[in-house]
C-alpha positions in Angstrom: 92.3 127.9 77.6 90.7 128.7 74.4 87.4 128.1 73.3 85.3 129.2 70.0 81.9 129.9 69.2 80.5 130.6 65.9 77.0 133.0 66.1 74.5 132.8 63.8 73.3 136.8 64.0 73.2 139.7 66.0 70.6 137.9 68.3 72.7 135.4 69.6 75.8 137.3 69.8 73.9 139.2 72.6 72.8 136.2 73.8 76.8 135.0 74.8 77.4 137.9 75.9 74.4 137.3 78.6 75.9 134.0 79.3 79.4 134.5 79.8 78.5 137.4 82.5 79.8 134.5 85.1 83.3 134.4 83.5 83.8 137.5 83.2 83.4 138.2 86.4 85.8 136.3 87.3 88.7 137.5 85.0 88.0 141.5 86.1 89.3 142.6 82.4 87.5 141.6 79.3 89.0 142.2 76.3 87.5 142.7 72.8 89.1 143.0 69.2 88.2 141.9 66.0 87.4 144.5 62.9 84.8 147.1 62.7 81.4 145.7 63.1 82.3 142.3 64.0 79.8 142.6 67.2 82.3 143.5 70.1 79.8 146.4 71.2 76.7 143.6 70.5 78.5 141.1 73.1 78.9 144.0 75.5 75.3 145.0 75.1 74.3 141.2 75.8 77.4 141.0 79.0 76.2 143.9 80.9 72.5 142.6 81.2 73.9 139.7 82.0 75.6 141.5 84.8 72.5 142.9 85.8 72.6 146.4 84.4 70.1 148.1 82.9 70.3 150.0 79.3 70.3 151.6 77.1 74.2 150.2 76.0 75.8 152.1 73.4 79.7 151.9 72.6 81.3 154.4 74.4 83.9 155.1 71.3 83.4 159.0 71.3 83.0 159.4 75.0 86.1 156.2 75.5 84.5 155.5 78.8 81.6 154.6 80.7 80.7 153.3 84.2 78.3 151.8 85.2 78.1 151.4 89.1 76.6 148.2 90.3 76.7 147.5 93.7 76.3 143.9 94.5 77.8 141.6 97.2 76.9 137.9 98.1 79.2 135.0 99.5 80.2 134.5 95.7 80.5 137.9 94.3 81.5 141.3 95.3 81.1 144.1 92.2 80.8 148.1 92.7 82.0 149.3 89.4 81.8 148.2 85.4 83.8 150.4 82.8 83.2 149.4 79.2 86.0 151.4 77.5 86.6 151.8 73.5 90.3 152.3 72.8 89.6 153.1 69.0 90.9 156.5 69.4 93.0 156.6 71.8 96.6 155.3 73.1 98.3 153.8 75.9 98.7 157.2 77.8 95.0 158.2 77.5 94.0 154.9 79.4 96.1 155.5 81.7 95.2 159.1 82.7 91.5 157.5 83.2 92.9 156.0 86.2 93.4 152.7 84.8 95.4 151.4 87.4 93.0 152.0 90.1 90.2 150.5 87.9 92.7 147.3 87.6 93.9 147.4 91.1 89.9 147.2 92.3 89.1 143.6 92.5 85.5 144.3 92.7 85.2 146.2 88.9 85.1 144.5 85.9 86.8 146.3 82.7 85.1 145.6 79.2 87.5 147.5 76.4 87.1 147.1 72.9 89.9 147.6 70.4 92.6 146.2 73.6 94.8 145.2 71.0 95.5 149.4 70.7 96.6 149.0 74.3 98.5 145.7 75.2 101.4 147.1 76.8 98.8 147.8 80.2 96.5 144.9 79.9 97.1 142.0 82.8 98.1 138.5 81.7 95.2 137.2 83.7 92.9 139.1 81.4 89.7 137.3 79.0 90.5 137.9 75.0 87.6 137.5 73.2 88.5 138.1 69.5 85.5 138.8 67.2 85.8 137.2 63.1 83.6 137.5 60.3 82.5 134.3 58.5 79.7 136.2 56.7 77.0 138.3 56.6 75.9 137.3 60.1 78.0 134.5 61.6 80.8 135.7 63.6 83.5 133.2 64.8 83.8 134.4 68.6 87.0 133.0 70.0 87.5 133.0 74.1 91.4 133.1 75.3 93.6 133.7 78.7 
């Protein structure tokens, strides 16, 4: 599957993020890349409210990782845990030493990273790419893929 979106500004890029909260949960690992300020960390403000968290969201890239515990369970979904992870800075190794196989082994935590390109080697095939593009000043092509 692969699906694009173009955004018109910062506004709206939230606003996807809010709305795609459904299939993400369903994929467990979202990853993010596109260049620096392309609005991965805008989508990710905009996905975790839709997940029901509360903010402040900032981009985790100097502390690479935050969770966020969120405990729900229902006859459709089961979620405890949400890590939203900036691989900027960091390699392969340091993900891994994070515990990043029990995060992916958990099917009730959902993985946001930016910058998973970094780290391919350890993302699962049945992982969401969502790859961020500049068109101009404010539109961002926004392009969905599994």
């Amino acid at each position: 599957m692969q699906k694009e979106i173009i955004t018109i500004d910062a506004a709206q890029t939230k606003k996807l993020g809010v709305a795609l909260a459904q299939e993400v949960i369903a994929s467990g690992v979202v990853c993010l890349s596109g260049e620096l300020g392309a609005g991965k960390t805008t989508f990710t403000q905009g996905l975790l409210e839709g997940l029901g968290l509360e903010g402040p969201f900032t981009s985790p890239t100097f502390l690479i990782m935050k969770e966020y515990k969120r405990e729900i369970s229902n006859d459709k979904l089961q979620l405890q845990n949400v890590y939203h992870i900036d691989a900027y800075r960091i390699e392969k190794n340091d993900i891994l030493a994070l515990g990043w196989e029990e995060m992916v082994a958990n099917k009730n935590n959902i993985i946001i990273i930016e910058w998973a390109e970094r780290v391919k080697e350890i993302i699962p095939k049945s992982a969401l790419w969502i790859d961020f593009g500049w068109m101009g000043e404010e539109e961002r092509r926004i392009t969905l893929s599994n």
